[in-house]
Structure formats: structure tokens, C-alpha cells
N, C-alpha and C positions, 0 to 999 in steps of 0.2 A: 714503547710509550711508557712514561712515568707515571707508576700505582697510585698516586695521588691525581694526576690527571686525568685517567683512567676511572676513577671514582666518581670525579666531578663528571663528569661525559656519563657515567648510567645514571648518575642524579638527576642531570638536566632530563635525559629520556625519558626517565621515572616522570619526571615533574612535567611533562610536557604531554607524556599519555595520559597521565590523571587528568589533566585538564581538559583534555579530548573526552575524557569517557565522563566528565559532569558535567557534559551541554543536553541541556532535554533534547530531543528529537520531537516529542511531541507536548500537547498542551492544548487546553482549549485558549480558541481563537473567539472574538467578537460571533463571531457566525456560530459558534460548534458551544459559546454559550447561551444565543438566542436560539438554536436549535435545543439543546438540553432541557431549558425552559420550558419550550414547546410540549416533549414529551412527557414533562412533569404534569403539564394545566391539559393532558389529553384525558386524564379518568374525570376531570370533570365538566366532559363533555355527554359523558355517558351518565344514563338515569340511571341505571344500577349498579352505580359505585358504593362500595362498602366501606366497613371503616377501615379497615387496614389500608385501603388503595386511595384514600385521605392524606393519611398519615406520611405515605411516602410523599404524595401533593406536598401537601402544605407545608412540611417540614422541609422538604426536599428544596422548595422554592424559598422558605425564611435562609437557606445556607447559602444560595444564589444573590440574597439580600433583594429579592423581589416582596413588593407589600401586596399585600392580598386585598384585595376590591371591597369584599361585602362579608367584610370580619363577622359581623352579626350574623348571617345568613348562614355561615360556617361553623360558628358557634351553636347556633339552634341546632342542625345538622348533628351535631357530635350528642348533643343532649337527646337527639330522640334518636338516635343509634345508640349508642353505648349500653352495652347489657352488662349489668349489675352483679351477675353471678359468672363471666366470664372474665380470666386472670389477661387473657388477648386484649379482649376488645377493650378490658380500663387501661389498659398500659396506650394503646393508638390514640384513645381518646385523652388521656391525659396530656401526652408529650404533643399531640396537635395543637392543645389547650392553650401550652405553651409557648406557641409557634404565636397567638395569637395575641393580639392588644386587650386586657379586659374581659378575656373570657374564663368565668370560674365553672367549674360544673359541679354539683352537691352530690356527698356519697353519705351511707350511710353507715352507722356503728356494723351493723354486717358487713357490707362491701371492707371495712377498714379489716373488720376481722378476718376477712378471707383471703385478703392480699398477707396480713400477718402469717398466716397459719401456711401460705404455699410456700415461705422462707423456711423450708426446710432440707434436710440432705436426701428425701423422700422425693420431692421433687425435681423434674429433669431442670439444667443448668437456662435450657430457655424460659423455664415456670419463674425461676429465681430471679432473671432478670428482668422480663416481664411484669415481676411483682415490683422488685424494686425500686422499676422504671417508673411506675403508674403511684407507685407512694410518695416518689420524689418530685413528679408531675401534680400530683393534689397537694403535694405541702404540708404533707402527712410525717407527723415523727416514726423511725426507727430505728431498733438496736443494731449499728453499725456493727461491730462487732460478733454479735452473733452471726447476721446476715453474712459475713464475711467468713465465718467459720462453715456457716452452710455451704457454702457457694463451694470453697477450697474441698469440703469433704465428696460433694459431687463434681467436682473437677476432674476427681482422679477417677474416678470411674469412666467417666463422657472423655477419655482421648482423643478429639480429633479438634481438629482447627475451628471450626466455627464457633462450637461452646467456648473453645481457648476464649474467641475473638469477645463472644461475648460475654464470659467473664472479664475481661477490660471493660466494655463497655456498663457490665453493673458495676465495679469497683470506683467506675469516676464520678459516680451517685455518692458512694459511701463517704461518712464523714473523716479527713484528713486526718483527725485523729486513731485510727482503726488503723492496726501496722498491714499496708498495704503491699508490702514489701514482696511478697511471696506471691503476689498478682503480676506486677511492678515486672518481676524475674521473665515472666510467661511472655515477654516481648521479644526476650534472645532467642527464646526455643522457638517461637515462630521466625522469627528471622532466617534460623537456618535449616525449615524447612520449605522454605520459598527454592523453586525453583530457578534456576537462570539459563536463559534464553542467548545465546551468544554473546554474553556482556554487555545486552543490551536494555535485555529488560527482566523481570523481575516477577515471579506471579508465581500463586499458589495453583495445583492440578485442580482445584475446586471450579475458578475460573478468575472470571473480571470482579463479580461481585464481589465476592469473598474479600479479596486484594484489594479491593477497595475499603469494605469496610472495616477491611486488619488497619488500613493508614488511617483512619477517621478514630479508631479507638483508642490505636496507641498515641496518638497527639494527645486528644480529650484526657486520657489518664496522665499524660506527662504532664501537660500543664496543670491538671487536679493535684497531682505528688508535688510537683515543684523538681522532678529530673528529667534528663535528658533524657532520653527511649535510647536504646538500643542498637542503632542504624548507622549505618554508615552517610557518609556524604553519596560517596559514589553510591550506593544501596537504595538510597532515596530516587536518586535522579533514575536509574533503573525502575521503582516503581511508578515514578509520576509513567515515566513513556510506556510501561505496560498497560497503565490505568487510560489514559487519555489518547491510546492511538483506536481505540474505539470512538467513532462521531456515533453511531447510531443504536438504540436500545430496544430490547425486545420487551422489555417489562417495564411498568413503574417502578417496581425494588430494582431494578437496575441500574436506572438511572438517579433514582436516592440514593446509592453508593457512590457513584460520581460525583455527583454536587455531594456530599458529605466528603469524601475525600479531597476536593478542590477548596473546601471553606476550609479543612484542617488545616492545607498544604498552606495557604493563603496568610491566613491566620493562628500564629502559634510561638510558642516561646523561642525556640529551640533551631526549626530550619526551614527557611524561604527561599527555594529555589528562583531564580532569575532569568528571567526571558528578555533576551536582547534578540532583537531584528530590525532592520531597514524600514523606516516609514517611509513604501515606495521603494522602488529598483537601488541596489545598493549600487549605486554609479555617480558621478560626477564631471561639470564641464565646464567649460569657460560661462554656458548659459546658466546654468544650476549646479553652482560651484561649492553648495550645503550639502555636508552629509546629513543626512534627519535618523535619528534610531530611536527606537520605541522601548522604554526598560520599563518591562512589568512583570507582575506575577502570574503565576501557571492558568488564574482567571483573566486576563488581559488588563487587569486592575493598573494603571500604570503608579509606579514608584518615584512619585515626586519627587519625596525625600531625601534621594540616594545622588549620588555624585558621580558622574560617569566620565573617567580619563582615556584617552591612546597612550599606551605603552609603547607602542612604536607603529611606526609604517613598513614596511619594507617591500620593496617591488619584486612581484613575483619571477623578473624576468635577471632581473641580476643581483639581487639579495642583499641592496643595498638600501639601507635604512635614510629615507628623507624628513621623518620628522617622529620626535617621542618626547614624552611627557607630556603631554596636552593634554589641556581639560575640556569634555562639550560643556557647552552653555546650554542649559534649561529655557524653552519659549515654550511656554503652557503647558503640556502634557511631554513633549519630543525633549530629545537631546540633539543638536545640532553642532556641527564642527563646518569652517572653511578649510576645507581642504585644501583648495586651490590658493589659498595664498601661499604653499610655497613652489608654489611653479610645477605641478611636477609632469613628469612626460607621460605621453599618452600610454597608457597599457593596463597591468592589474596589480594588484597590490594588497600585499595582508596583511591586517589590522587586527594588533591585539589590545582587547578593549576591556578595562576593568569596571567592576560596578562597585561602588563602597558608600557606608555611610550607616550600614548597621550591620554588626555581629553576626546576625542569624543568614544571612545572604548566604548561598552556598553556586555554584555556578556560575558565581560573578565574575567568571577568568573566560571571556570566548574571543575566536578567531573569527575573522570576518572577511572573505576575499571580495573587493571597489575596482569597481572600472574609474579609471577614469578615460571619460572620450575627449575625441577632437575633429577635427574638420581638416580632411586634405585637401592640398592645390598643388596644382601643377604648373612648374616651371621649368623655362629654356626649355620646350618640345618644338624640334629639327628634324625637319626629312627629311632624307639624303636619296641621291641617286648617285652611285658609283659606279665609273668604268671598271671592269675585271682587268683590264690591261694598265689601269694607272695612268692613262694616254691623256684622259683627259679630268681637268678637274673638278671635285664633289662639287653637284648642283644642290645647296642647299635650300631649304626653304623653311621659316618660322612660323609656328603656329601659335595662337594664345587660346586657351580655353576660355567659353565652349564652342567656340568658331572653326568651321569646317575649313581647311585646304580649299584655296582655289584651284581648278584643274586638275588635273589626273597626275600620277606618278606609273612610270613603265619598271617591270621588271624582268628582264629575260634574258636569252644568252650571254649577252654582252655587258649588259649590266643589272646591278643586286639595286635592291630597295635596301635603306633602311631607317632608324627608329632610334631616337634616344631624347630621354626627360629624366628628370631631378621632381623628387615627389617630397611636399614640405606641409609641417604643420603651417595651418593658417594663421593662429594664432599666436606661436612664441618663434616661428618663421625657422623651429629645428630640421631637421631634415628624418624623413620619416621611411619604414621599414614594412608595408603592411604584409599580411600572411598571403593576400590573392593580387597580384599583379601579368591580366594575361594580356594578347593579344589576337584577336578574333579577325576573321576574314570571311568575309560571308559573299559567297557566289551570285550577283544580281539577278541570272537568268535559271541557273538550278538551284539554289537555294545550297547549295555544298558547302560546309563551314568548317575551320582548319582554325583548332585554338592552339597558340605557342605561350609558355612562360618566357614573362622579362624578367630578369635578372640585373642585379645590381653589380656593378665592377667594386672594386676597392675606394671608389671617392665616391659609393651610392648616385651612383648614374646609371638608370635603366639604358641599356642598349638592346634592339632586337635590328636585325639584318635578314635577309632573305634573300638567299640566293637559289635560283630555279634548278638548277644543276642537282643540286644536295635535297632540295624540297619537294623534290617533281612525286615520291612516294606519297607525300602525304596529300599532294592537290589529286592523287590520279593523273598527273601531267594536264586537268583541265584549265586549257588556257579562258581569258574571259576576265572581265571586271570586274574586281573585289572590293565589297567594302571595309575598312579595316575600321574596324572598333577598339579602344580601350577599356579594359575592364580594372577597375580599382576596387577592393573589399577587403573590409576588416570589421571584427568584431567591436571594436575600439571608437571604430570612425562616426560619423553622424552620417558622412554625406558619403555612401557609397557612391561612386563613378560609372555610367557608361556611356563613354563619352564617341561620336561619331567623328575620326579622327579626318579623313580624306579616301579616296578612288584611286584604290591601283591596278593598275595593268599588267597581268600577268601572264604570260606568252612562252608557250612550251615547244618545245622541237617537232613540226608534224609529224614526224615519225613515232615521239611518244606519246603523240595523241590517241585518246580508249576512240574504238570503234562507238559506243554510244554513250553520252555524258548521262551518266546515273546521279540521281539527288544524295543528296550525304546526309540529308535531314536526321534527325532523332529519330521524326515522330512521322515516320512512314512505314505502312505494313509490309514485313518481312515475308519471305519466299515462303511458301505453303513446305513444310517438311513433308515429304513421302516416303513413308516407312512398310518397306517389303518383310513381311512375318517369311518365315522358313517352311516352302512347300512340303504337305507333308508324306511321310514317307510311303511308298506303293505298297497296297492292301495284297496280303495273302490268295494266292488264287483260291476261288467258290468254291471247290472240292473238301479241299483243305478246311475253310472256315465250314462247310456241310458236317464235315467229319468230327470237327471236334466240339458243334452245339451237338449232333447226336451221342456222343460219347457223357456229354452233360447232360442230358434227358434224359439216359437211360437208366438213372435208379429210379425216376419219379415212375418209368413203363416196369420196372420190376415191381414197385410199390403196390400198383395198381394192379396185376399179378398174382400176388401173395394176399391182396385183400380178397381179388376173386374165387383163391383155392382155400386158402384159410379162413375167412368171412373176418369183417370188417363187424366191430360195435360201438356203433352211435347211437346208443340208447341215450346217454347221459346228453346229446345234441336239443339242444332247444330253439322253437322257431320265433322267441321272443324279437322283435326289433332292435333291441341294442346287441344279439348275438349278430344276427344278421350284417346289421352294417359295420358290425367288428371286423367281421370274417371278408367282406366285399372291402372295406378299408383298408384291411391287410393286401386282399387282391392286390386293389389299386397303385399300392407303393410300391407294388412288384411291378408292375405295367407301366410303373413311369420312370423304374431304373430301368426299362428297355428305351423307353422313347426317349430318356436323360441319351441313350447310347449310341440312338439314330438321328435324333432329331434335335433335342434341346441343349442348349448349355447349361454352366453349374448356377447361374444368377435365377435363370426361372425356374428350373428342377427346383432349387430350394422354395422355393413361393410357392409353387404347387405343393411340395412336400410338409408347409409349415399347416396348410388349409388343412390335407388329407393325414396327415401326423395328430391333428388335434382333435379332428372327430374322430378317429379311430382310437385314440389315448381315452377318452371321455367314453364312448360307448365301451370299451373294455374297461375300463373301470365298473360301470357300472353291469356290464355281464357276470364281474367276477363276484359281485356282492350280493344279485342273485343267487348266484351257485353259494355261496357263502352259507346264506341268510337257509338256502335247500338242507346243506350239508348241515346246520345245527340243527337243525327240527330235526331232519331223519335219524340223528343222537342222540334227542332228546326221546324221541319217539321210542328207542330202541331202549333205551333204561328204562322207561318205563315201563315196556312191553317185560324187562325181565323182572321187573321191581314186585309186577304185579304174579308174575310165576314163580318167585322165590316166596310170596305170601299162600 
């Protein structure tokens, strides 16, 4: 192969996987943005919502572009929350402020001063932003530049992602004049400490949150600089599908990170991902011959403005391209194409579809595999009855669908059944190919059914033949009236077929006739399996088993022995209740590894053993902590018995 063509061949590859790996997988849908919604307006269903659980509300819902009901009532709400000496609650209450039409709320030369004085490298990176936030929320002046010095000098202390995140997000307060440059930078290093998930998605160990509001601050800061961020095309589309394959939120701040990364992704200088999908089943047919596709953004916002071409068609089944460079046509919200004007034949087909018309578009390049359907019919279907000897000749007969055969057809010894039709689109009258073409025989009186594929010859003529000689295995030799059925199916098709074709007569040699004709059914209950376990093996003569429990007993008769010659002391024995049913507890699991040996299996042995295991674990515990609680006094007792004869 020539190095030059050889080039072009990993180009295309190259270019053909990038294009695969910038289609989102995921994205909110109409539904999974009026659920979002939902989870936003649930704190304030609750009387004891706070300010912070506001702020994600209300802000959360201005990013969704939802208006709020009873601005006033929300406004009041923040005025009689808001505490005056806390750097928290003026920051939620301010940026809610904002959220709203007309609502100012009054602070005073203190509050002003106190939000000044926490812009220091004294305090943590979220005091800093917190301050910020709630200065640039009341419309209050500050030294950008300092602020920004602050911020940088507690940056380097606070290493981890969050303060990163939300040092971005105090930097897109600060005034454009202020060299943000060394904030700006803080977008790579997060970048590449995002994890990747099979090339698919994109997310920080923190979680969803976090990744969420890492994409909300680096847009807000980019568009505030006036640069691009940091991110890849592919990188993006990896975060939208980490971010947005969550539908459901465990927190309000959870779902404020969603809807705040969905308004950034939506809305932004820099990069707008594109969602292309079928308005409706991606299929077409001589009756609904419009493809409809829906191009919007990651919010289901659709994208007017944008121009949407085919790049080409090509049939999934022979690779050959029926139509490219077309452009859909815009009807209200949809993009629409006639497919069907160029004829094409029934089957599948992939569509590469472009979306253009503004710069920031990034996944504007997707593949899209179309049905198109059709409608089969059937023609020239002939029955045949054949001599095996050739003697005499073929009784045909014509059938038209969907009309039955008059009279019966015989098949047996002497002569074969058989079967042949031509299966055609309806529509462009081609001759058609579908994946399921059988033939069924269903037993009138046992219900026995006997399915055969038809097969096309070289000029696509289904032929099926049946001859009793060679088929006698599959009927069980039961002779008896058949009904023959056609079965026609395709994925493709509109009108799948079962069509009730004619009665045949089908006659086996009484010699290979079954002693009793069994049903063939499916859906009959099978033979009971009876399964013989392995007898088991013959028990040791009683002597034997005599001899070797007494050989096991006789340490416990020596035991008892050596206490009576030696003396036994159980002084330290106590007749408290938790000794007692320790010691009988104990018995017990000894007496039921005998009846486990005689009597029980291992399922109930354990059951028993789980009851008697637990009160004797529980009352030995607590016998030993008696003894325990005995054994330090009688220690304490005893130092002090010499403490006082050492005095």
C-alpha cells in the first residue's frame, strides 16, 4: 500500500472516531428539564427553608429561565432572613436579590465593612468568595486588585478543587481590569485532574456537583476574560454526558449545579454542544415519507438559527450512497427532509448529518441510522401436486392473497406437495428479500406444528416442496390434515404476513405410524424429571460405632476422675442468670450437633443454631463483664489494703 495513501486511510479513521466520540450520549430532555425544575421549587414547599436552600431555588430556576411567581414575597423573605453579621447568609441573600426583578435589600456602613475586612489571605478561599459575591450582589465598590491578590495568596494554601472551582467563580466578579491571568491558568490544571471514565465521560472524584460547578465557572470566567477556557471539544462533550446522565437529585445544591452548568453549556461564547435526534421514530415510508429531526441544545432549547444538511445517505446494506448534499428545510421548531423522493429501497440506512450556522457549534457532525419501510405483497403463489414417478403431470393450482385454497392438497408416497411465490414491494413493485420467510403446518386434530424455511432460488422465487419420504422425522410420521400457513416478517415491513395458505393431506406409511400421536405444542407441560440421589453407603456394624463413641468419652470419665481424687474448684462459679444460661447455652449447641447428626439437616441446624448462638454470645458477654467489673475491685481493694500498711 502507498505511504501516502496509507496516511489518508488513518486520517479518515482519526476523523471519523473524533466524530463518534463528540456526540453527547446524554442531555437533558423536555421531561428531565421539567423534572429539574420540580426538584428546584421542592425547598419551597417546606416552612423551614433557609437562606442558603433559597438561593439554590431561585437562582437555580433564573438559569432554567423559569420567572418566579410572587417576586415580592421572595424579596420580603430574604429581608427578614438575611443576618447582617454573617459573610454566608449576605452572599445567598444578595445573589438571590439578583435572581429577582426589583429587589434591593439595604446594608449598612458595617455590613459593607465586614464584607471589606474578610477579603483577606486570613481568610478561607470560600470567606473570599462569599464576600465578593455579596459585594458584587449589593453593587457595592471593591478593590479588584487587592481582592485578587487575596484570593491568589489563599489559593496556594487551600490545594484542592473546590476552592480552585471557586476561585473562578470570585474572579468573574472582579473587575476585567485586574490581571486575571493567573486565575484564567487554574482552568488547565483542573482540566487535568478530571478523571476519565472510558472515553466517555469526564468527572472530578469529588462527584457530580463539583463537575458541574467546575463547567459553570469556567464558561462565567471565560466569557468575563474575553478567552477561550481550556477544554477540549472532545473534553466538553465528555463533561456534558458525566453531568447530565444523572435525571435525579439528592439535594437542592445539586441540582443548582445542573441547571447552572446547563445555562453555561447553553449560553456562552466559546462552545455549544448540539443535540440532533428524530422528532419521532427515525423511519420513513411511502405513508410518512418526512424525516423530522429536532437540533437543539444540551437544554432542549431548539436551535433555529442553525442550518441542518445530509452529507450523504448510504444503505446500511450495500454501502452505496443514494443521496448527499441536501439540505432540511426549517417548519417551526423541526428540521424536515423527503426522503422518499428518491425512491429508495426498503431497508436501513446511515445518515451523516451536519449542523452549521454558527462557530461555537461543537458536535455538529452525527450519524444517524433510518429505516425506511414498506408494504409486501405477494405474487404468482402455485400449488403444486407432483408425481414422484413423473408419470403424470403437475396439478397446479393459483392462489391470490388473502384467499384460501379451495379443497385439500394430498401428500404422500406417491406424490410431494409443493410451494412457490415471488414476494414484492407494493409500492415500487421491486422484488423483495425479507430476513423471516417460513412455512408452518399445524396439525387440525393434535395441534403438532412443523415450521420449514423458504428460500429464494437465483431469480428470488420462494420454492418450498415436501416430500413424506425425507420429512416423515419431523411430522413423527403423523399422518392427518395440515394446515399450511405463510409466515412473512421484517423489521422493515409495515404489513407483516400470516397468511392462512390451504389444507393438506398428509399420509405416512402405516408402518411409520407412532403407536400414540403426541401434541408438538410449545406450550404443553413436560414429563416430571425424576431424579434418583445416590443410596447411601451401609453404616458400620453397632459394635464398631459402640467402640469408638466410648473411646470418645473416655477423657471426659477420666476428667471426672481426677476431679474426684484431686478436688475440683469452683469457687470463682457464680449462680448469677447470665452464668447460668451461658453454661446451658453452651450445653445446648452441643446437643444439637448430636440431633444436627441424627436427626436434622444443615438448613435447620443453622436456624436453630442462629437463636441459640445469640443468647449464649449476649449472656457471655455479659458474665464476663461481671467477672470483669469483680476482678477490678478485688485490685483495687488490694492496693489499697497495702497502701494503708505501707502507711
Amino acid at each position: 500500500m502507498p505511504h501516502g495513501f496509507l496516511s489518508l486511510f488513518i486520517l479518515a479513521l482519526i476523523l471519523i472516531v473524533s466524530i463518534q466520540a463528540l456526540t453527547p450520549s446524554h442531555y437533558l430532555t423536555k421531561h428531565d428539564v421539567q423534572r429539574l425544575q420540580t426538584s428546584l421549587e421542592d425547598p419551597f414547599r417546606s416552612p423551614s427553608i433557609n437562606l442558603e436552600e433559597s438561593y439554590y431555588s431561585i437562582v437555580g430556576l433564573n438559569k432554567l429561565g423559569v420567572k418566579i411567581t410572587d417576586e415580592q414575597a421572595v424579596c420580603d423573605f430574604l429581608r427578614s432572613k438575611v443576618d447582617p453579621n454573617s459573610v454566608d447568609s449576605l452572599f445567598y441573600a444578595a445573589q438571590t436579590s439578583q435572581a429577582l426583578s426589583g429587589c434591593e435589600i439595604a446594608i449598612s456602613n458595617e455590613t459593607r465593612e465586614l464584607l471589606l475586612a474578610t477579603i483577606s489571605e486570613d481568610s478561607s478561599v470560600t470567606q473570599i468568595y462569599h464576600a465578593v459575591g455579596a459585594l458584587s450582589g449589593f453593587g457595592l465598590p471593591l478593590a479588584s486588585q487587592e481582592a485578587l491578590s487575596a484570593l491568589t495568596a489563599r489559593l496556594s494554601k487551600e490545594e484542592n478543587v473546590l476552592a480552585t472551582i471557586q476561585a473562578l467563580q470570585t474572579a468573574s466578579y472582579l473587575s476585567q481590569q485586574a490581571d486575571l491571568r493567573g486565575i484564567v491558568e487554574e482552568i488547565e490544571d483542573l482540566v487535568a485532574r478530571l478523571d476519565d471514565l472510558g472515553g466517555v465521560y469526564l468527572q472530578f472524584e469529588e462527584g457530580l456537583e463539583t463537575t458541574a460547578l467546575f463547567v459553570a465557572a469556567t464558561y462565567r470566567l471565560s466569557d468575563h476574560v474575553g478567552t477561550e477556557p481550556a477544554i477540549k471539544e472532545d473534553q466538553v462533550i465528555q463533561l456534558v454526558n458525566a453531568i447530565f446522565s444523572k435525571k435525579n437529585f439528592e439535594s437542592p445544591s445539586e441540582a443548582f449545579s445542573v441547571a447552572c452548568a446547563a445555562a453555561a453549556l447553553s449560553q456562552n461564547r466559546y462552545h455549544l454542544p448540539v443535540i440532533v435526534v428524530p422528532d419521532g421514530p427515525a423511519a420513513v415510508s411511502h405513508h410518512q415519507p418526512i424525516l423530522r429531526l429536532q437540533v437543539t441544545n444540551i437544554m432542549s432549547q431548539p436551535l433555529t438559527q442553525a442550518s441542518v444538511s445530509l452529507d450523504h445517505a448510504k444503505s446500511a446494506a450495500t454501502k452505496a450512497t443514494v443521496l448527499h448534499q441536501t439540505a432540511f428545510a426549517l417548519s417551526r421548531d423541526v428540521f424536515e427532509l423527503d426522503f422518499m423522493n428518491v425512491k429508495p429501497a426498503s431497508g436501513y440506512y446511515d445518515f451523516a448529518v451536519s449542523v452549521d450556522g454558527d462557530s461555537r457549534f461543537i458536535a455538529n457532525k452525527v450519524e444517524l441510522k433510518v429505516k425506511v419501510s414498506t408494504e409486501v405483497g405477494i405474487a404468482n403463489v402455485d400449488l403444486f401436486t407432483v408425481d414422484k414417478d413423473q408419470s403424470i403431470a403437475p396439478k397446479t393450482t393459483r392462489v391470490t392473497y388473502p384467499a384460501k385454497a379451495k379443497g385439500s392438497f394430498t401428500a404422500d408416497s406417491h406424490q410431494n406437495f409443493a410451494l412457490s411465490f415471488q414476494l414484492v414491494d407494493v409500492n415500487t413493485g421491486a422484488e423483495l428479500i425479507p430476513h423471516q420467510t417460513f412455512v408452518r403446518l399445524h396439525n387440525q386434530k393434535t395441534g403438532q406444528e412443523v415450521v420449514f424455511v423458504a428460500e429464494p432460488d437465483s431469480k428470488n422465487i420462494y420454492k418450498f416442496e415436501l416430500d413424506t419420504s425425507e420429512r416423515k422425522t419431523e411430522f413423527d410420521s403423523a399422518s392427518g390434515t395440515y394446515t399450511l400457513y405463510l409466515i412473512i416478517g421484517d423489521a422493515t415491513l409495515e404489513n407483516p404476513i400470516l397468511w392462512n395458505v390451504a389444507d393438506v393431506v398428509i399420509k405416512f406409511p402405516e408402518e411409520d405410524a407412532p403407536s400414540a400421536i403426541q401434541s408438538k405444542s410449545l406450550f404443553v407441560p413436560k414429563p416430571e424429571i425424576q431424579h434418583l440421589f445416590r443410596e447411601p453407603e451401609k453404616r458400620p456394624p453397632t459394635v464398631v460405632s459402640n467402640t469408638f463413641t466410648a473411646m470418645i468419652l473416655s477423657p471426659l470419665l477420666l476428667l471426672f476422675i481426677l476431679w474426684i481424687k484431686i478436688g475440683a474448684n469452683i469457687s470463682n462459679f457464680s449462680f448469677a442468670p447470665s452464668t447460668l444460661i451461658f453454661h446451658l447455652g453452651h450445653a445446648a449447641m452441643l446437643g444439637l450437633m448430636y440431633v444436627y447428626w441424627t436427626q436434622l439437616n444443615m438448613f435447620q441446624t443453622l436456624k436453630y443454631l442462629a437463636i441459640l448462638g445469640s443468647i449464649t454470645f449476649l449472656a457471655g458477654n455479659r458474665m464476663l463483664a461481671h467477672k470483669a467489673v469483680k476482678r477490678i475491685a478485688a485490685e483495687q481493694s488490694s492496693r489499697l489494703a497495702k497502701y494503708r500498711t505501707l502507711r
